[in-house]
N, C-alpha and C positions, 0 to 999 in steps of 0.2 A: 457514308459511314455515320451512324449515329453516333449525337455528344454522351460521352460515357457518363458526366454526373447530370444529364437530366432528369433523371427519373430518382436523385440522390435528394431523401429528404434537408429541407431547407431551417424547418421552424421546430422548436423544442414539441410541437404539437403532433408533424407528423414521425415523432422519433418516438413517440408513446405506443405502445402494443396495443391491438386489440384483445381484451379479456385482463391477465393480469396486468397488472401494473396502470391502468387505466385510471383506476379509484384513486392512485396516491401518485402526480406528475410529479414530485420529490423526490420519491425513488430513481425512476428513471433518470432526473436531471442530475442526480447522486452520481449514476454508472456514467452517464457525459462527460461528469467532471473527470472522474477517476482517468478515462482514456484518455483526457485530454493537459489533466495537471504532470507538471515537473516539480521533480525536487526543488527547495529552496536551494539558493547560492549558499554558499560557503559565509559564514559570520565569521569575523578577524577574533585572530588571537590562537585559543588553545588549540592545539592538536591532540591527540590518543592514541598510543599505536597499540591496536587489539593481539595480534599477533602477525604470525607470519601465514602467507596467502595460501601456502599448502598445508596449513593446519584448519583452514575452512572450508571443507569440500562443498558443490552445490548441493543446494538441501540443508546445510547445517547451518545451526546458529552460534554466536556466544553471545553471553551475558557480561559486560563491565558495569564495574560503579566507579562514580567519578563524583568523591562527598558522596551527597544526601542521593546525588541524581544519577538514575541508572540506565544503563544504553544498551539494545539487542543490536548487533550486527547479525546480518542476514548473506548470506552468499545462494541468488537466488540463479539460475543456468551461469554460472560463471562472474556473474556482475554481484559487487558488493553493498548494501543499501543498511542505514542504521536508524533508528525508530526510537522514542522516548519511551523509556520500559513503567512507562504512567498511565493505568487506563482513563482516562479522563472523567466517565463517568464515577466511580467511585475509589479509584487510585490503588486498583489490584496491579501487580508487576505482568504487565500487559505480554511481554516479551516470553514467556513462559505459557502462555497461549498455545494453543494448536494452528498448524498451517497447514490450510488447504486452497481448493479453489472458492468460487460460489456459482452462481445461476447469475446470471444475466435477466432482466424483465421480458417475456419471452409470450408468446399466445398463450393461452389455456392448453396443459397439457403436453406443453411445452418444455422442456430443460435445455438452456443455453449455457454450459459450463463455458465460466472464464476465467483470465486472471490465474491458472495456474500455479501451488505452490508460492503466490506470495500474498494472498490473504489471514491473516493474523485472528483470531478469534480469542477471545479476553477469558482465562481459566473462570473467571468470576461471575460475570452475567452475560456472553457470549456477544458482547457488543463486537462487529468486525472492523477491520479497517485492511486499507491497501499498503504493503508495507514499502511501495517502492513511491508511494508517493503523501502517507500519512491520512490519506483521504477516509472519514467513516464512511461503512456502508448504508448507513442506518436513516442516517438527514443531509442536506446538501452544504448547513453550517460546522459540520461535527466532523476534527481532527486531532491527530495527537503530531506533536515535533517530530521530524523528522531530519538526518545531518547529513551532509554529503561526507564520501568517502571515498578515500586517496590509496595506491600502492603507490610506496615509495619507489627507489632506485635499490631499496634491498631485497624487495619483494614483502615488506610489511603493510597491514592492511591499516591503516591510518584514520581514525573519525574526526574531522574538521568541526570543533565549535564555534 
């Protein structure tokens, strides 16, 4: 029986497609990251409870402000994820974006959709990002905050600052 991951690329080099994504290995190392980052840990102190978990169905969003700064919770297949409602590049209320999937870097002629329902698109100059892990899709230095998020013991959906 053959070993299952020998033929499993090793180096960022052979993870690069032939055709697109070839010209710019940044992209690609972009999608790496994304399947491979987690959320940050939980920062001490505030809590936020957004609502209660059957007023977030999956697929929906809400919007809070807390002060100046604004937070989209996200209820993506069942799992709750919250994103700094800041686009980083020019500071449109990011949260209010469209969600979809994207492509994947894929052959020529090619479409590898992925990521599903939780890519974030910026109403203002379409900059993307991952909303379950803050990651852009654009460069492999470029994200926005992203908070973990708690169901209480009442069933409230909770944003850990």
């Amino acid at each position: 029986m053959a070993d299952e991951n020998a033929n499993k690329p090793t180096e960022l080099s052979q993870l690069i497609p032939t055709g697109y994504g070839q010209e710019d290995p940044s992209i690609c190392y972009a999608f790496k990251f994304i399947e491979n980052a987690q959320p940050p840990k939980a920062r001490s102190g505030k809590r936020l409870t957004v609502c209660h978990q059957s007023e977030l169905n999956p697929g929906d969003r809400r919007i809070i402000a807390d002060g100046k700064q604004g937070i989209g919770v996200f209820n993506i297949d069942g799992k709750f994820y919250a994103i700094k409602n800041v686009c980083p590049h020019a500071g449109a209320e990011l949260c209010r974006g469209t969600i979809h999937a994207t492509h994947k870097p894929s052959d020529v002629s090619q479409f590898d959709a992925g990521y599903h329902g939780r890519i974030l698109r910026c109403p203002w100059h379409a900059w993307e990002f991952d909303i379950v892990t803050g990651k852009g899709l654009y460069d492999r230095k470029s994200r926005v905050a992203t908070y973990v998020v708690e169901v209480d013991d009442k069933g409230d959906v909770v944003v850990v600052l």
